[in-house]
HTML snippet that shows the backbone in 3Dmol.js (N, CA, C, O; Angstrom):
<script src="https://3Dmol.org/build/3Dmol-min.js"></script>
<div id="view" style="width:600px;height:400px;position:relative"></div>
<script>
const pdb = `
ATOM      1  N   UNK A   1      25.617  22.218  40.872  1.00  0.00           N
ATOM      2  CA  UNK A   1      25.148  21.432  41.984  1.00  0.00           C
ATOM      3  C   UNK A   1      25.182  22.243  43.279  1.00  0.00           C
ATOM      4  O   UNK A   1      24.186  22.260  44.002  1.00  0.00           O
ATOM      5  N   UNK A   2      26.447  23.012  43.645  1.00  0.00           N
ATOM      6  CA  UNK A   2      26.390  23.994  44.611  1.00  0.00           C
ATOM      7  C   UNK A   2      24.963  25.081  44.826  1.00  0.00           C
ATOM      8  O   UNK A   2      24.327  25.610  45.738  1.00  0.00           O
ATOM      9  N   UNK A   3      24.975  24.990  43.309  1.00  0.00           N
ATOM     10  CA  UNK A   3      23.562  26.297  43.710  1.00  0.00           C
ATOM     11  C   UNK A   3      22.206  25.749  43.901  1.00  0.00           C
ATOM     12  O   UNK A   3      21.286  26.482  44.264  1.00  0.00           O
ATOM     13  N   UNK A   4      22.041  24.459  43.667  1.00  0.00           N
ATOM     14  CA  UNK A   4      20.702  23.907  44.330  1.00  0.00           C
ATOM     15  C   UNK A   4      20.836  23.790  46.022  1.00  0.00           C
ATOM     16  O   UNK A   4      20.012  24.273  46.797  1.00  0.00           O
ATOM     17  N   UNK A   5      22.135  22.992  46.449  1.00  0.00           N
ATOM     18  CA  UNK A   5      21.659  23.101  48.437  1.00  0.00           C
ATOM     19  C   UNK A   5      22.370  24.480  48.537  1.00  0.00           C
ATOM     20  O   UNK A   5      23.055  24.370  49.554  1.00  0.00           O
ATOM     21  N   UNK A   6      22.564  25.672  48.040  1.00  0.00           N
ATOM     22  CA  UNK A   6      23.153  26.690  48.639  1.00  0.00           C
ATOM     23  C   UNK A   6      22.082  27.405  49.612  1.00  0.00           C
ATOM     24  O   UNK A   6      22.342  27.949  50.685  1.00  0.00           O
ATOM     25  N   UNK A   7      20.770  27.279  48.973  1.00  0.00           N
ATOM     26  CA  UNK A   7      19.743  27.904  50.480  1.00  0.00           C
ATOM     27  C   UNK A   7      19.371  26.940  51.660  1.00  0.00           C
ATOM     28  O   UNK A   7      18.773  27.255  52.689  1.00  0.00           O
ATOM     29  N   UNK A   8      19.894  25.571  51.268  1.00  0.00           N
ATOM     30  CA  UNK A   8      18.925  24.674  52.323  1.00  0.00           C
ATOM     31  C   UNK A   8      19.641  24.710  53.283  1.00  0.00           C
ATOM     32  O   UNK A   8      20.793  25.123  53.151  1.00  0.00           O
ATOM     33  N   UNK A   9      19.115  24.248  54.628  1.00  0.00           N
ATOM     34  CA  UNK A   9      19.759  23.564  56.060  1.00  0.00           C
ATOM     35  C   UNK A   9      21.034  22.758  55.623  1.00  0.00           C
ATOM     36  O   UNK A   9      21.395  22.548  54.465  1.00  0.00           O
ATOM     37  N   UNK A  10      21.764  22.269  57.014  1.00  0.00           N
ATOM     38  CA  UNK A  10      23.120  21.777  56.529  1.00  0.00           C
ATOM     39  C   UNK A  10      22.368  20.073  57.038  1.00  0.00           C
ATOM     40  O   UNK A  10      22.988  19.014  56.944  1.00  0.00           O
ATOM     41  N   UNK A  11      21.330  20.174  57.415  1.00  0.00           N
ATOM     42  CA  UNK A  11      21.230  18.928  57.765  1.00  0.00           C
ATOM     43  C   UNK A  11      20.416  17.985  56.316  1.00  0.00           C
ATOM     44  O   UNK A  11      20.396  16.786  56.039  1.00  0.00           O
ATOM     45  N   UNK A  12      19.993  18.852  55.840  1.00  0.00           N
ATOM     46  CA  UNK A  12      19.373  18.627  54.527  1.00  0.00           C
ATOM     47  C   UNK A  12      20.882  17.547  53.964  1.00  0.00           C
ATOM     48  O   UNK A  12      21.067  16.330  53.934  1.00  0.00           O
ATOM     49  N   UNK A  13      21.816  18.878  53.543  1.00  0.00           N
ATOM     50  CA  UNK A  13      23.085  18.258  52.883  1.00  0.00           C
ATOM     51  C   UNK A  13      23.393  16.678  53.158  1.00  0.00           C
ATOM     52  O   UNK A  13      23.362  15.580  52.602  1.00  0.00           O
ATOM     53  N   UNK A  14      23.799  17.485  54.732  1.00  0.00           N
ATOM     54  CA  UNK A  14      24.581  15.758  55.065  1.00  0.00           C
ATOM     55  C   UNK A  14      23.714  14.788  55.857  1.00  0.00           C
ATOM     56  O   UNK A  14      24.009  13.594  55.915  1.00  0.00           O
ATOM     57  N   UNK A  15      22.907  15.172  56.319  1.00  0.00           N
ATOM     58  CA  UNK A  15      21.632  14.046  56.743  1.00  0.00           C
ATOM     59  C   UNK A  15      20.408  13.558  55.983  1.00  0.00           C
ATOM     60  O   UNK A  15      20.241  12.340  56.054  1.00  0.00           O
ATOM     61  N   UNK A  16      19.729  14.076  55.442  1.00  0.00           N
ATOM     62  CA  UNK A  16      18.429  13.790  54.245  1.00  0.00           C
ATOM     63  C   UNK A  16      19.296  13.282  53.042  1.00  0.00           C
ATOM     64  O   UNK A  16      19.316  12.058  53.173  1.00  0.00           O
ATOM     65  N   UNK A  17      19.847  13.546  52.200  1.00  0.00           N
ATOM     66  CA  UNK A  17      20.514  13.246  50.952  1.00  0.00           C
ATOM     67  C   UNK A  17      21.288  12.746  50.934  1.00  0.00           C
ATOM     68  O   UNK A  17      21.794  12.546  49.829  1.00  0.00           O
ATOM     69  N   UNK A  18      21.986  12.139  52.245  1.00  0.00           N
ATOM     70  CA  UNK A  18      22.866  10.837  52.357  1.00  0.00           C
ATOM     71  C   UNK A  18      21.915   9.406  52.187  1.00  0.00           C
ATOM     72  O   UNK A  18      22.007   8.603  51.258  1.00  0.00           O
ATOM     73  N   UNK A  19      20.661   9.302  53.755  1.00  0.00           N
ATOM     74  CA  UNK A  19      19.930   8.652  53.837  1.00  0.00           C
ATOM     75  C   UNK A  19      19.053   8.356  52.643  1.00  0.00           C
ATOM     76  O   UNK A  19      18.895   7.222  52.191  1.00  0.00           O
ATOM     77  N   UNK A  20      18.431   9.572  52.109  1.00  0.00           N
ATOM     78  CA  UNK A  20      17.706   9.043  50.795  1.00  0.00           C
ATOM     79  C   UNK A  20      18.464   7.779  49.627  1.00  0.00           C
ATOM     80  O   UNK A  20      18.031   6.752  49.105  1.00  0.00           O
ATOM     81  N   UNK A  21      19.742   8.492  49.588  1.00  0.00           N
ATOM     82  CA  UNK A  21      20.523   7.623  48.548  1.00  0.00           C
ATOM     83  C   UNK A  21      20.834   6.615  49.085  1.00  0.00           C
ATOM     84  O   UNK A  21      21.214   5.658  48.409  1.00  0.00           O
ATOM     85  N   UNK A  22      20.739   6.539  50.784  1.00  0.00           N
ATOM     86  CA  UNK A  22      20.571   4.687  50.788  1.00  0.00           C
ATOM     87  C   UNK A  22      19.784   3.615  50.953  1.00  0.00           C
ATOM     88  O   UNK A  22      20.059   2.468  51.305  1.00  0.00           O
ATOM     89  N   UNK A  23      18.385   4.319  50.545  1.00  0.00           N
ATOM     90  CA  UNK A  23      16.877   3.789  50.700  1.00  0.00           C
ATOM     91  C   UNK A  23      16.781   3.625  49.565  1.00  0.00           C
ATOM     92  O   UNK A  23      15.904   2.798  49.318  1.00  0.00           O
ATOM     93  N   UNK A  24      17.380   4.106  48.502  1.00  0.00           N
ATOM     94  CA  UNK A  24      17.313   3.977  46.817  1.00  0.00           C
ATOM     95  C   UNK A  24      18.382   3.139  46.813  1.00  0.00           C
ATOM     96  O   UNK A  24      18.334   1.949  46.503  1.00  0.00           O
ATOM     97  N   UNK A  25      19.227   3.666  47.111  1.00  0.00           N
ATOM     98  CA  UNK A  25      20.869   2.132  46.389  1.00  0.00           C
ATOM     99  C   UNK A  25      21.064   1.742  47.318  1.00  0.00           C
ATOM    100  O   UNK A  25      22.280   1.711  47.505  1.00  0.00           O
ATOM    101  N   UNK A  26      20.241   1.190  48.526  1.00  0.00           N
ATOM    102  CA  UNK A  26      20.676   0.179  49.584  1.00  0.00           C
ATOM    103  C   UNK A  26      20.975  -1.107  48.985  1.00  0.00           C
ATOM    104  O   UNK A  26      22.029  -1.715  49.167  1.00  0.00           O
ATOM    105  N   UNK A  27      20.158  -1.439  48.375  1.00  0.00           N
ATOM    106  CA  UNK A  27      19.817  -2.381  47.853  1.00  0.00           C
ATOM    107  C   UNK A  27      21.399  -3.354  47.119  1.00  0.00           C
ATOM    108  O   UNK A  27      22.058  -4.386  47.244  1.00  0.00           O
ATOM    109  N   UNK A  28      21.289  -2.091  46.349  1.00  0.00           N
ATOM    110  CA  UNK A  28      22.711  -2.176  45.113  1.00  0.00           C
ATOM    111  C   UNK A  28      23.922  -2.225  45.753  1.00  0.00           C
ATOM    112  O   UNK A  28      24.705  -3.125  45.447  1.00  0.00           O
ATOM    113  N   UNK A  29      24.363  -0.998  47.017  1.00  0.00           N
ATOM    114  CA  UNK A  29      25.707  -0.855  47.560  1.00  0.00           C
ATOM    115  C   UNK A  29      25.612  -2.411  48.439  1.00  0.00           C
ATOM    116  O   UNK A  29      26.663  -3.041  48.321  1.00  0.00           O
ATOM    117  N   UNK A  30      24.829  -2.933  49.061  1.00  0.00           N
ATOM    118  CA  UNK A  30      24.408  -4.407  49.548  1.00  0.00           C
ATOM    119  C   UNK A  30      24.758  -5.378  48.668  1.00  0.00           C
ATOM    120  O   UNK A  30      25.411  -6.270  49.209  1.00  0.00           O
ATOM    121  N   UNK A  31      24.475  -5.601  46.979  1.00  0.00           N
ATOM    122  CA  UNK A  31      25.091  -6.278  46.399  1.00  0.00           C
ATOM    123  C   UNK A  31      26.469  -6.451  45.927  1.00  0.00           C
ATOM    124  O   UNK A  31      26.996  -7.469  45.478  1.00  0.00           O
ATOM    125  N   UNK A  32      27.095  -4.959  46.156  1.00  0.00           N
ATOM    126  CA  UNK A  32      28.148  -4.939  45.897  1.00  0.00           C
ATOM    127  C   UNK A  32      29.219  -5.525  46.348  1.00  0.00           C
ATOM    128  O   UNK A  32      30.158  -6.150  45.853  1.00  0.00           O
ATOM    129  N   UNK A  33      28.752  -5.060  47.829  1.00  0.00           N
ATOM    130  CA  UNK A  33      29.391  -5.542  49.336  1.00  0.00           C
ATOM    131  C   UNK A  33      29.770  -6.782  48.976  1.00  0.00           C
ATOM    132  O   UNK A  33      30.922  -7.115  48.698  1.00  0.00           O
ATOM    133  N   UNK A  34      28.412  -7.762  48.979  1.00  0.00           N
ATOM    134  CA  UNK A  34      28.068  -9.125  49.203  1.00  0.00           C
ATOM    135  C   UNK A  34      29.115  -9.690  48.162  1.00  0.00           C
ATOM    136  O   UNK A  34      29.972 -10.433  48.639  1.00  0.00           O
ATOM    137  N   UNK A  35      29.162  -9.436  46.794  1.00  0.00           N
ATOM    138  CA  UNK A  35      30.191  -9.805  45.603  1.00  0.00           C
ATOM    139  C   UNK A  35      31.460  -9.786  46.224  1.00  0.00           C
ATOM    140  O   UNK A  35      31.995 -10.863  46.486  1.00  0.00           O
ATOM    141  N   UNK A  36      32.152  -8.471  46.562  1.00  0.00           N
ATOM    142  CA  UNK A  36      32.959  -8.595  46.995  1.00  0.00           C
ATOM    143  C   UNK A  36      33.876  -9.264  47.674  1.00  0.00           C
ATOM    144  O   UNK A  36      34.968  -9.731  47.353  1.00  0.00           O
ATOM    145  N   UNK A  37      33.112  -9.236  48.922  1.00  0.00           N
ATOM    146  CA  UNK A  37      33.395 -10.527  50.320  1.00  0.00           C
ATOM    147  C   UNK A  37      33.630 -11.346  50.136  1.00  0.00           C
ATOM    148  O   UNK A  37      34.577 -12.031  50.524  1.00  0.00           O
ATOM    149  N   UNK A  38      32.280 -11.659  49.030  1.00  0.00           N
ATOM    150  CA  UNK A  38      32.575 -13.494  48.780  1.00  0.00           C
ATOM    151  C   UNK A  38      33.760 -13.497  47.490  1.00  0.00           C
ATOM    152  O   UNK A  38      34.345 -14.579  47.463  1.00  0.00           O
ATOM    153  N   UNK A  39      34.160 -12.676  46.590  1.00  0.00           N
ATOM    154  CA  UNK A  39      35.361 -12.811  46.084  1.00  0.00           C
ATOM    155  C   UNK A  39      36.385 -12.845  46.709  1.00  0.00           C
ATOM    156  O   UNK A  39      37.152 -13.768  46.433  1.00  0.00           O
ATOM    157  N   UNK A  40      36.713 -12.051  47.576  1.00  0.00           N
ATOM    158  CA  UNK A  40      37.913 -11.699  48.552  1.00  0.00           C
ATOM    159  C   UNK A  40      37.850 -13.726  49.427  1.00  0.00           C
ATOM    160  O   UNK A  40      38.712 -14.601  49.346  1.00  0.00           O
ATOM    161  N   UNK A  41      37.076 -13.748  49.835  1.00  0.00           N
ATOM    162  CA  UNK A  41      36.940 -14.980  50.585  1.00  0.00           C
ATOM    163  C   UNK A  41      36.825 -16.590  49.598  1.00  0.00           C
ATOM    164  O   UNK A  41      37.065 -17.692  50.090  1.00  0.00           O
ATOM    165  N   UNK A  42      36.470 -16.387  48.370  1.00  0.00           N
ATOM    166  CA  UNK A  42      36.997 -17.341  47.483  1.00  0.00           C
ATOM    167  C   UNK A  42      37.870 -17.199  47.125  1.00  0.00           C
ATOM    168  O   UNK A  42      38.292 -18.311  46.810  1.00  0.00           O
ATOM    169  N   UNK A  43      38.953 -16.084  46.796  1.00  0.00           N
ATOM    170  CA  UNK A  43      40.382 -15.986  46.348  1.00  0.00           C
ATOM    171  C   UNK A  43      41.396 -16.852  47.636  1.00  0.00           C
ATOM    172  O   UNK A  43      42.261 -17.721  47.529  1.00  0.00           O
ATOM    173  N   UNK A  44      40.680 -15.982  49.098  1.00  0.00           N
ATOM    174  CA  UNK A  44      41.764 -16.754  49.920  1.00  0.00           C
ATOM    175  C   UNK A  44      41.271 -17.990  50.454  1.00  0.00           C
ATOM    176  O   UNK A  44      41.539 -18.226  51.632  1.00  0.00           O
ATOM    177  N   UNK A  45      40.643 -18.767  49.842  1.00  0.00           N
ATOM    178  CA  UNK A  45      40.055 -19.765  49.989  1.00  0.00           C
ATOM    179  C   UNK A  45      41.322 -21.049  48.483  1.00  0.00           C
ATOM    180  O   UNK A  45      41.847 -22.160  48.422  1.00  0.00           O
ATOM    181  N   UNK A  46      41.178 -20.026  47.804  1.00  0.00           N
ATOM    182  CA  UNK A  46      41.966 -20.210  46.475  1.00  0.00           C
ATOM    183  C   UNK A  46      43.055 -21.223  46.872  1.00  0.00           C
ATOM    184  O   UNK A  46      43.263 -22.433  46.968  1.00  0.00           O
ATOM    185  N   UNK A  47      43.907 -19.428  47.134  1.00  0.00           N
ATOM    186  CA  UNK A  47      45.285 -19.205  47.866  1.00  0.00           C
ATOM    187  C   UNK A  47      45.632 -20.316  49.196  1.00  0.00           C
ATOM    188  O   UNK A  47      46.726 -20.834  49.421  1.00  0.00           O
ATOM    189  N   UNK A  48      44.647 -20.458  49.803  1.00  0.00           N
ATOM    190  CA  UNK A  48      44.597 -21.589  51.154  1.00  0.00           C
ATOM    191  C   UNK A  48      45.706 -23.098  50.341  1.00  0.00           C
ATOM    192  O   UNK A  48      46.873 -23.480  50.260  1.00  0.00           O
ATOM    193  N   UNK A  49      43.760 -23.609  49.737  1.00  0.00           N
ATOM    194  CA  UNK A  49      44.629 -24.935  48.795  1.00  0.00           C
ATOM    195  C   UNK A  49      45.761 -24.921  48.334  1.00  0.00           C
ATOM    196  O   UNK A  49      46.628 -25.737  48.646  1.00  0.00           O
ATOM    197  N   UNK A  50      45.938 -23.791  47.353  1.00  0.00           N
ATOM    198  CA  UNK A  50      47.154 -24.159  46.642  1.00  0.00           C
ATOM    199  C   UNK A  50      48.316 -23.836  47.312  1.00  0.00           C
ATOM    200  O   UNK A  50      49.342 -24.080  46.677  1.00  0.00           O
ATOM    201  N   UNK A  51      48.471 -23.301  48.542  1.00  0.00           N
ATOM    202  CA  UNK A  51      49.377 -23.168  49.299  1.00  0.00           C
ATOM    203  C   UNK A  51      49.860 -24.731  50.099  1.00  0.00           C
ATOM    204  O   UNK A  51      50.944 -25.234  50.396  1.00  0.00           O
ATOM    205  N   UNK A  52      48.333 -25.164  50.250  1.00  0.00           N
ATOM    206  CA  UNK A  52      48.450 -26.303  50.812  1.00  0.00           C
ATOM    207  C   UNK A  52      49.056 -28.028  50.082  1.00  0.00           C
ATOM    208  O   UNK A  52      49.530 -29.058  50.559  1.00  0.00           O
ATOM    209  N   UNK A  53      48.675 -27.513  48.670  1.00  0.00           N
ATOM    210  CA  UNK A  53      48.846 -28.350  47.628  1.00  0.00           C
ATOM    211  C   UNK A  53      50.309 -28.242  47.454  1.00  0.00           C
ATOM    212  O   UNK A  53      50.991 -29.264  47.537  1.00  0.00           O
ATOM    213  N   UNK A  54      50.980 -26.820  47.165  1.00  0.00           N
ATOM    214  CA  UNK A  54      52.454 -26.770  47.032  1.00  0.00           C
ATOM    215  C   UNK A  54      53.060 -28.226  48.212  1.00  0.00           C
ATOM    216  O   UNK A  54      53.559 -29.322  47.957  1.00  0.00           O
ATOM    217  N   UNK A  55      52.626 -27.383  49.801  1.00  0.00           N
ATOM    218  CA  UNK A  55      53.532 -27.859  50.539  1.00  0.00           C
ATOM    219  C   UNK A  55      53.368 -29.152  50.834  1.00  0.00           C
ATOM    220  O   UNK A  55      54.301 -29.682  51.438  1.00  0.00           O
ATOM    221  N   UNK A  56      52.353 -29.860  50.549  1.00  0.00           N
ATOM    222  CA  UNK A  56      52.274 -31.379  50.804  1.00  0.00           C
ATOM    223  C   UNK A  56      53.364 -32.103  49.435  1.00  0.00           C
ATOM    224  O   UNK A  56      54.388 -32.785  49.478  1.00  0.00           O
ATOM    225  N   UNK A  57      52.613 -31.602  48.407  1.00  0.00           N
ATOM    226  CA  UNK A  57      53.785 -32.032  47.117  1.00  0.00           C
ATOM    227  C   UNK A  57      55.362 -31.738  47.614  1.00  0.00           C
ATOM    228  O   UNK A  57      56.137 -32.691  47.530  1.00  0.00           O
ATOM    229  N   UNK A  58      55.818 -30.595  48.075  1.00  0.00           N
ATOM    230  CA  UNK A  58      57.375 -30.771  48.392  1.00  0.00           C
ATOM    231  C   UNK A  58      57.416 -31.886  49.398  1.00  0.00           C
ATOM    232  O   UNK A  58      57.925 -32.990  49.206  1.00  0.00           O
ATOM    233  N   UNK A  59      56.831 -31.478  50.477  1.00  0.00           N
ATOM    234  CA  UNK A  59      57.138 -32.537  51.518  1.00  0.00           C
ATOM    235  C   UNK A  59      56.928 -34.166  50.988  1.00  0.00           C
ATOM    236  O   UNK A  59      57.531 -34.949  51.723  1.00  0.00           O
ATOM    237  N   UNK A  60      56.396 -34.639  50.172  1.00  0.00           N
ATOM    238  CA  UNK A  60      55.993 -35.711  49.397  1.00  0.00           C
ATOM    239  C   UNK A  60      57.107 -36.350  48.364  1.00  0.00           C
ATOM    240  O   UNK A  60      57.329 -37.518  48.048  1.00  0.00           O
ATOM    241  N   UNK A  61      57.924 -34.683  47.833  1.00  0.00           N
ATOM    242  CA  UNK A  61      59.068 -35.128  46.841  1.00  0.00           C
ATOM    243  C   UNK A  61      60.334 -35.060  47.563  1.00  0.00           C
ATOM    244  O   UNK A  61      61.300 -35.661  47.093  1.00  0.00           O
ATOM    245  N   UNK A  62      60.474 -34.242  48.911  1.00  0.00           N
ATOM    246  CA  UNK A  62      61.440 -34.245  49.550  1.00  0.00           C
ATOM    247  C   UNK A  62      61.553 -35.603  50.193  1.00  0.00           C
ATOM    248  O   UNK A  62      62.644 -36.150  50.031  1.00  0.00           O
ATOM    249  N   UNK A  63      60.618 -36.281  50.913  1.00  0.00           N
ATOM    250  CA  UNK A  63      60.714 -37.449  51.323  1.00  0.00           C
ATOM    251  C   UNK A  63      61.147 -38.688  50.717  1.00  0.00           C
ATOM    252  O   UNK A  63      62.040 -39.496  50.972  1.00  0.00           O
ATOM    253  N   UNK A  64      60.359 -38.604  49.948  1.00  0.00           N
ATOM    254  CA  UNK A  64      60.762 -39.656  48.546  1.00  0.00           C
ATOM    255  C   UNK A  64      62.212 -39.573  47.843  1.00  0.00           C
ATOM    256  O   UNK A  64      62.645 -40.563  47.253  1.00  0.00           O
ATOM    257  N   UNK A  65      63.033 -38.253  47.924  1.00  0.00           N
ATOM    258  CA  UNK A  65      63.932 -38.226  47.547  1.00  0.00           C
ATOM    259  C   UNK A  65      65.581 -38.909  48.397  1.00  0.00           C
ATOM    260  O   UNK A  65      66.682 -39.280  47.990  1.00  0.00           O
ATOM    261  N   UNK A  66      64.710 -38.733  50.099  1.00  0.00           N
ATOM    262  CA  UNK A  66      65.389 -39.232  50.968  1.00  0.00           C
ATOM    263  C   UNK A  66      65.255 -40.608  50.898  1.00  0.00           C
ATOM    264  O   UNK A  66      66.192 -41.181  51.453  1.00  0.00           O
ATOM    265  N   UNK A  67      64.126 -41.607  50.242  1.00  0.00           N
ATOM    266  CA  UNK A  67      64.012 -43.083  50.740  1.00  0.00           C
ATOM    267  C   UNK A  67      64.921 -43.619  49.444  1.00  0.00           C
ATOM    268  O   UNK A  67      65.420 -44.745  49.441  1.00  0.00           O
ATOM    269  N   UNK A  68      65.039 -42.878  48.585  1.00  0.00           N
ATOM    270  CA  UNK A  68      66.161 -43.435  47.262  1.00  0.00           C
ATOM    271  C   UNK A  68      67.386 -43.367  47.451  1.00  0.00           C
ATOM    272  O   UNK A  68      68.156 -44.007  46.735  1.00  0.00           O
ATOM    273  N   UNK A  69      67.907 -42.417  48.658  1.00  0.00           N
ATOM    274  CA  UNK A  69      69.333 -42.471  48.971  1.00  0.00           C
ATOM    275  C   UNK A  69      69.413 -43.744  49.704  1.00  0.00           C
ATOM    276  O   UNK A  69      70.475 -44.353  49.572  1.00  0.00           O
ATOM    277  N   UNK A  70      68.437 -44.309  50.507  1.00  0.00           N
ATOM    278  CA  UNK A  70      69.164 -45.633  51.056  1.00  0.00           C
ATOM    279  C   UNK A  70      69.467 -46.779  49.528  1.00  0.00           C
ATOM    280  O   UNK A  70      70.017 -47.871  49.675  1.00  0.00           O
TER     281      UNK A  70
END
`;
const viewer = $3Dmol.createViewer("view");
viewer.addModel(pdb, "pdb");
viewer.setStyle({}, {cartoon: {color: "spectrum"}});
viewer.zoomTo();
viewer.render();
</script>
């Protein structure tokens, strides 16, 4: 691989053959992204509820546990 850009410009390297590969897999690294995010953001979406679910249930059994002592 070295010996194909070993004669070209350096802008070739890191400017043309960056950009090309993201006019071809824009597309794809875009879907990837998009999967992601929205996994990351349905997990803590997850994590939200059931955080929320824990603490209403304690507070629900802690209370209840106090109205049986009278």
């Amino acid at each position: 691989m070295r010996e194909i850009f070993a004669g070209l410009p350096w802008w070739v390297k890191w400017i043309a053959v960056p950009v090309i590969a993201l006019v071809v897999f824009g597309g794809l690294i875009a879907t990837v992204v998009h999967f992601v995010i929205s996994l990351l953001f349905k997990l803590l979406v997850f994590v939200a509820l059931v955080g929320g679910l824990i603490y209403i249930v304690r507070k629900f059994m802690s209370s209840s546990s106090s109205r049986s002592d009278w």
